[in-house]
C-alpha positions, 0 to 999 in steps of 0.5 A, spaced: 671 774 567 665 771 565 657 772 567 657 765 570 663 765 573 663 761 580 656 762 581 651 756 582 647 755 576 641 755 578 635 756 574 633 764 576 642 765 576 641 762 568 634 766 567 636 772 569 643 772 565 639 770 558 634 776 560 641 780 560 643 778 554 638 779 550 637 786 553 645 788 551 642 785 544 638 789 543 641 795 546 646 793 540 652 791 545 653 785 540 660 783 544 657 783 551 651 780 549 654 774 545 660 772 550 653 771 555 650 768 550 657 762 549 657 761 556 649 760 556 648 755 550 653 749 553 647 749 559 642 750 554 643 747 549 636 745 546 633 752 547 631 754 541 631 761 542 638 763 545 640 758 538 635 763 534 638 769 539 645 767 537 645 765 530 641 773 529 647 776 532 652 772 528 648 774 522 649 782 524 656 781 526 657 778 518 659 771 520 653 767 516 656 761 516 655 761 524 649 764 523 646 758 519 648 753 524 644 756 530 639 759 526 637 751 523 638 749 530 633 752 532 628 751 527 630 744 528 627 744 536 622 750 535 619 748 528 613 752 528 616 759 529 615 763 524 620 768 526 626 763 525 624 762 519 624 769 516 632 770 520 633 764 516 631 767 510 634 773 511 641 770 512 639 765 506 639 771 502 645 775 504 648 769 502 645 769 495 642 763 496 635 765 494 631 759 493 632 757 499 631 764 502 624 764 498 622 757 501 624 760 509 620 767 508 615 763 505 614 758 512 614 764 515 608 767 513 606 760 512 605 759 520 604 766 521 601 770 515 600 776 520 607 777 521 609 784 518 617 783 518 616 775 514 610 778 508 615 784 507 622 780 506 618 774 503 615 780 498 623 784 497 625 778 494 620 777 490 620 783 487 628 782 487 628 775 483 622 778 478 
């Protein structure tokens, strides 16, 4: 049975079952979380933080592929956020895509030099490639 089976679609039912889902992400139930965050992206599919939310899950779940999709999309709606580009950078880099990933990290603290979480990765991998 899903969420958002045979119920109205209105906008607090969606509202609600996003909030659900990023809770359960965030709680670590990855299954849950993702199964809402399938039926939510056909009704919401230029939302760049369930793209982003999603592509993040994907890339905890070990299916990167997914996760780059996701993740692309979302900057592609939301390009200034920086908090995007450092998931994406990260993903890059578990891919050993490292030029990619430099330049991911690097927009990140680009568009937000204050972002902890973006000048610590962009600095790891830094120090990684030397």
């Amino acid at each position: 049975m899903t969420v958002l089976a045979d119920r109205n679609h209105d906008p607090d039912t969606i509202k609600n079952s996003f909030l659900r889902a990023l809770d359960l992400h965030d709680a670590g139930d990855l299954q849950s979380a993702a199964a809402i965050y399938r039926e939510l992206l056909p009704l919401l599919p230029t939302t760049g933080l369930l793209l982003n939310a999603y592509g993040t899950l994907l890339h905890q779940q070990d299916v990167n592929n997914g996760a780059l999709v996701y993740l692309r999309k979302s900057l592609l709606l939301e390009p200034f956020k920086s908090a995007y580009y450092n998931r994406l950078g990260a993903v890059l880099k578990t891919e050993k895509n490292m030029e990619d990933a430099y330049t991911a990290h690097a927009r990140a603290v680009l568009i937000d030099c204050d972002l902890y979480e973006a000048n610590f990765n962009l600095a790891g991998l830094l120090l990684e490639l030397n």
